[in-house]
C-alpha positions as CSV (number, residue, x, y, z in Angstrom):
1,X,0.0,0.0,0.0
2,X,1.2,3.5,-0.9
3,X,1.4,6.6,1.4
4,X,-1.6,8.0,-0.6
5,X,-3.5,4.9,-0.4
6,X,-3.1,4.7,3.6
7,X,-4.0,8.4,4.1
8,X,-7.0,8.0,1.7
9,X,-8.2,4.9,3.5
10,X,-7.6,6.8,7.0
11,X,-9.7,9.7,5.9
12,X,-12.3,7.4,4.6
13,X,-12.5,5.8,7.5
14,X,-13.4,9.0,9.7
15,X,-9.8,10.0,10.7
16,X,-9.6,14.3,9.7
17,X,-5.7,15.5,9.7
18,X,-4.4,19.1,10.7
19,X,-0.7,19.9,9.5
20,X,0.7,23.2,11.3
21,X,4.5,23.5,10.5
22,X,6.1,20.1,11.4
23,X,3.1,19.2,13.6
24,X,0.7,16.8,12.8
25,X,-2.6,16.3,14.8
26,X,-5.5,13.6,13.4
27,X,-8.8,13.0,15.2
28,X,-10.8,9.3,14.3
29,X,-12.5,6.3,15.8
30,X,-10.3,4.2,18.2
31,X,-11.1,1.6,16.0
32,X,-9.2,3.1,13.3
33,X,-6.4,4.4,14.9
34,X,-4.7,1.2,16.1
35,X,-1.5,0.8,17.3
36,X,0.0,-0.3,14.4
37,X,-1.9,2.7,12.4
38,X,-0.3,4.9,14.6
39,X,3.4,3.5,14.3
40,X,3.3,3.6,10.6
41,X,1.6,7.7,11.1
42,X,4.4,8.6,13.5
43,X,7.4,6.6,11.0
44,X,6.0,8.6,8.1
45,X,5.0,12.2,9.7
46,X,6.6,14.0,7.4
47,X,6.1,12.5,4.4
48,X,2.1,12.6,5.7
49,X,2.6,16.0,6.4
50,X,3.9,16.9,2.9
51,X,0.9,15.2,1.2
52,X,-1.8,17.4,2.8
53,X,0.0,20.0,1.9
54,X,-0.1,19.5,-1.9
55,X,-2.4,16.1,-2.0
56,X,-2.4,14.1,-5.3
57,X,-3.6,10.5,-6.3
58,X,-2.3,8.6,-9.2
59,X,-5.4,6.5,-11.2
60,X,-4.9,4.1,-13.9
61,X,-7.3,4.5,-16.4
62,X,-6.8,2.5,-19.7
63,X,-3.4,1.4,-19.1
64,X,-2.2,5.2,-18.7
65,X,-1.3,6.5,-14.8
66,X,-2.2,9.9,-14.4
67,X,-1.9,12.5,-11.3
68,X,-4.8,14.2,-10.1
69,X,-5.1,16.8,-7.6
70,X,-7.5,18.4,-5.6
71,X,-10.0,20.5,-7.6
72,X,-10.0,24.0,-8.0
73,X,-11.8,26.3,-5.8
74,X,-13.5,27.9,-9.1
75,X,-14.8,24.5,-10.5
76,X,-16.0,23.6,-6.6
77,X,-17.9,26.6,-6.2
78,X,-19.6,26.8,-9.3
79,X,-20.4,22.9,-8.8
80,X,-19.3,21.8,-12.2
81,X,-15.8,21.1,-14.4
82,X,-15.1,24.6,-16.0
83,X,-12.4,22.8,-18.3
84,X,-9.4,24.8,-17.9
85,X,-7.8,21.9,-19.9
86,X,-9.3,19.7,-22.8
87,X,-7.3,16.5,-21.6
88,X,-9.6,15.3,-18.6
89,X,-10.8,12.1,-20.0
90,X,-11.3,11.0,-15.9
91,X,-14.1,13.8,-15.8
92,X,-17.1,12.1,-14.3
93,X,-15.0,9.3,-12.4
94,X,-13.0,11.5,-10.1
95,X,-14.0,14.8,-10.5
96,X,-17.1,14.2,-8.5
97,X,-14.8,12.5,-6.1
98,X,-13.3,16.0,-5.3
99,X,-9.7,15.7,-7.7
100,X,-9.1,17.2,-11.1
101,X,-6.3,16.5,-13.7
102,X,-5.0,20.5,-13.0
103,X,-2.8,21.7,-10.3
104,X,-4.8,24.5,-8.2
């Protein structure tokens, strides 16, 4: 499993992360945050901590990876893909999902 697959699976299971400098505070279910959860958090802080800062995914879609990041603030408000690029083939699949092929 990757770094971006365990913080994914934490925040899909209820676990929210605050990053403030080199600090990293997390709030979830007990049942979540295991021991062994929490050795592999504190072993990878920073690398955790640099994520949230700039989060990306990597999808597979037709035998081609591609990065996606978190969608922009102008496509979120107005509730819909504006399209700033004509290369998002990944548009329903992750874009609902909250991630976009751009950089914000």
């Amino acid at each position: 499993m990757t770094l971006e697959e365990f913080i994914l699976n934490l925040i899909q299971s209820g676990v929210t992360f605050l990053a403030t400098g080199d600090k990293l505070k997390y709030r979830g279910p007990a049942e979540v945050l295991t021991p062994g959860v929490l050795k592999t958090m504190s072993e990878h802080k920073q690398e955790i901590i640099e994520w949230l800062a700039n989060p990306t995914i990597t999808v597979t879609t037709g035998g081609k990876k591609a990065k996606l990041y978190r969608q922009r603030p102008e496509c979120q408000k107005t509730g819909y893909c504006l399209r700033f690029t004509n290369d998002c083939d990944l548009f329903p699949l992750t874009w609902l999902k909250g991630w976009c092929r751009e950089r914000t």
